[in-house]
C-alpha positions in Angstrom: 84.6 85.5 169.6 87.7 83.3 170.0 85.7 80.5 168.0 84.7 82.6 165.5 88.8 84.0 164.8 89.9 80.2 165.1 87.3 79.1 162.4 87.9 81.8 159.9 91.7 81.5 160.3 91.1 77.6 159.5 89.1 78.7 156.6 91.6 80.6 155.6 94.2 78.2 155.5 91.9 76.2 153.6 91.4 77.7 150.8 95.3 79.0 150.6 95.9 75.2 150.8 93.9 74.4 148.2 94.6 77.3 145.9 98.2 76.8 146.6 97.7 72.8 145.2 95.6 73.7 142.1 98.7 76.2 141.0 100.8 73.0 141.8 98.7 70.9 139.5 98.6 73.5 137.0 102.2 74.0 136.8 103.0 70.7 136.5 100.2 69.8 133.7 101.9 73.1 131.6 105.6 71.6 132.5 104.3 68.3 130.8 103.0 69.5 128.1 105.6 71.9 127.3 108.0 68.8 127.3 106.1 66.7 125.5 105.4 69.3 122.7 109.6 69.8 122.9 110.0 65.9 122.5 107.8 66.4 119.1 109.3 68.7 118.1 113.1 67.8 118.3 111.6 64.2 116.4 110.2 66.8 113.2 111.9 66.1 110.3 113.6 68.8 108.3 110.9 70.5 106.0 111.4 72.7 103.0 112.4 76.7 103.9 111.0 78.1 100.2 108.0 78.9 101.1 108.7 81.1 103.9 107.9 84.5 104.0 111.0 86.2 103.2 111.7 90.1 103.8 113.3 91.8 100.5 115.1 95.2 101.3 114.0 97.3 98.8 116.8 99.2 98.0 115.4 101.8 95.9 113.5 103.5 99.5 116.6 103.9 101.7 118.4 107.1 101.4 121.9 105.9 100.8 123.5 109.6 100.1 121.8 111.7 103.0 123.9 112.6 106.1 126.7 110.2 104.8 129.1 112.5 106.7 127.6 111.4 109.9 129.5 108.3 111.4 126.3 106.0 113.0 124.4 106.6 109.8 127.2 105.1 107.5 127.2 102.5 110.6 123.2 101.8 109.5 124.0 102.0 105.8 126.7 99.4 106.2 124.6 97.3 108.0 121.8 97.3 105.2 123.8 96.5 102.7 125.3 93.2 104.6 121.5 92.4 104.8 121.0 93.4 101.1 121.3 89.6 100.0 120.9 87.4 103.3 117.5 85.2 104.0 115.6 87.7 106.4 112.3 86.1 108.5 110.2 88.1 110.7 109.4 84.8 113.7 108.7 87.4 116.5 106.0 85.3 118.8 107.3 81.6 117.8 109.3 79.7 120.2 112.4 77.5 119.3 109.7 75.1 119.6 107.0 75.8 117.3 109.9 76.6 114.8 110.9 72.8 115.0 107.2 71.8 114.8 106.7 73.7 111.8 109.7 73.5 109.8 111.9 70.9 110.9 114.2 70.6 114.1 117.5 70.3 111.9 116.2 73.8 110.3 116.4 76.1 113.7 119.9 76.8 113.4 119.1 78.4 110.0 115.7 80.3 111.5 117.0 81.4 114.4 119.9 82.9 112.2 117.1 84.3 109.8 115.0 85.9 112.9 118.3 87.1 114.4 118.9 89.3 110.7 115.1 90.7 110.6 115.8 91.5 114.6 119.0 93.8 113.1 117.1 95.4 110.3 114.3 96.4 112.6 116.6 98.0 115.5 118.5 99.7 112.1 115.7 101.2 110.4 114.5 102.8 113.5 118.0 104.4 114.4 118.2 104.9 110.9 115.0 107.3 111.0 115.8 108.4 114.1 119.1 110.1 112.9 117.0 110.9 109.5 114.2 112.9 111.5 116.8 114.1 113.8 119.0 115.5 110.8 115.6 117.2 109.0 114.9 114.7 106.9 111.2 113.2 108.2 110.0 112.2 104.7 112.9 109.7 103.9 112.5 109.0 107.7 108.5 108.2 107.2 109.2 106.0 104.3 111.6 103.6 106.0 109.4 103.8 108.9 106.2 102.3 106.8 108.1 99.7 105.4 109.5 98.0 108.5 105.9 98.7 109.8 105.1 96.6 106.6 107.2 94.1 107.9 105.3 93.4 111.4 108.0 94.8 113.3 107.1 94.8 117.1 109.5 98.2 118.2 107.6 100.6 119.8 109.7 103.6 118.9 109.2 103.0 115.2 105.4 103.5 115.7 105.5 106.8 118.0 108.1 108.2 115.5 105.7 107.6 112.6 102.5 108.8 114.1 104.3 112.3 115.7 105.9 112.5 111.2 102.0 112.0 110.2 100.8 114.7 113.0 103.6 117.2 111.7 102.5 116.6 108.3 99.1 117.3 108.5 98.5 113.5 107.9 97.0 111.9 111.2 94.6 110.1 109.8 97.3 107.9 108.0 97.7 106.3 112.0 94.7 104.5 111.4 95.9 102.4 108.9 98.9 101.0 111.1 96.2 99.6 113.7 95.5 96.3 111.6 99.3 95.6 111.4 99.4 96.6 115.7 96.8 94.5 116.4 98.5 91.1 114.4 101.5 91.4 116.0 102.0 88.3 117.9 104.5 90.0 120.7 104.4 90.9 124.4 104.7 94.9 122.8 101.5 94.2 120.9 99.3 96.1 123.7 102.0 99.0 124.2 102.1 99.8 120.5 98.4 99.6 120.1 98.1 102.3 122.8 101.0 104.6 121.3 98.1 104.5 118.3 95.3 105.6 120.5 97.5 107.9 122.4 98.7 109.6 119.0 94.8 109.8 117.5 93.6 111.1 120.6 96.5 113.8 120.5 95.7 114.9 116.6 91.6 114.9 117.4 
């Protein structure tokens, strides 16, 4: 019986040793590569920025005169219009490092400065709506919603506040149209917000 511990216990050991050296070896080919792919990158040269695809507030949808009385609304209004006119970029699931292998290393000053505005207009709009749907206003609120929706934004709250505004209106089938634009996302909330879509058409069946 003692041989038979002994051998399995060996055994054991084995295959943790070897495990344990293949993680080792994989860990160090992914280091590599992620360095070498850095190396590239930081050599890119700069690249033109025109043809990016650049977000344009339209103006015209955001309910400037609603619940102006309200302190953190005029704090979202304000904040809209100091976006109104600067470069906005939506790069949520690009590293620093693609960004440089695409576009140019001397460029990632300016993208991270244009992903840094499109990651301030997506937080606004959906405390915008919030306070909007909070204050009794869920149509302005579903229209804001749809167009950062439109932009590929990955915040889960805007998509649970928009499917529970197309339940109370009677228009749950509208949910399905927002999978296509769920499943794209390139973000670790991709999964989460597909589910708040199931969740929401299962809830309205």
């Amino acid at each position: 019986m003692n041989f038979f511990i002994l051998a399995s216990t060996l055994l054991l050991g084995a295959a943790i040793a070897i495990a344990s050296s293949k993680s080792k070896k994989t860990a160090a080919a992914m280091e590599q590569e992620f360095w070498q792919k850095e190396r590239a990158a930081n050599n890119t040269r700069r690249k033109s920025l025109d043809d990016l695809p650049y977000i344009k507030l339209p103006m015209e949808i955001f309910p400037m005169d609603l619940l102006s009385d309200v302190p953190k609304v005029e704090d979202y209004r304000q904040i809209i219009l100091s976006l109104k006119d600067l470069p906005i970029v939506n790069f949520t699931g690009l590293s620093n490092t693609e960004l440089k292998l695409r576009y140019g290393a001397p460029n990632i000053d300016l993208l991270t400065s244009y992903d840094q505005n499109y990651t301030l207009l997506a937080r606004t709009i959906q405390q915008w709506a919030q306070a909007l749907y909070d204050g009794g206003f869920p149509a302005q609120a579903c229209q804001i919603l749809e167009f950062a929706v439109s932009t590929g934004t990955d915040v889960s709250a805007t998509y649970r506040l928009l499917c529970k505004i197309y339940q109370e209106q009677g228009t749950p089938e509208k949910i399905k149209d927002l999978y296509p634009v769920a499943e794209s996302l390139q973000s670790a909330m991709q999964k989460t917000i597909v589910r708040i879509l199931q969740e929401s058409g299962q809830s309205s069946d």
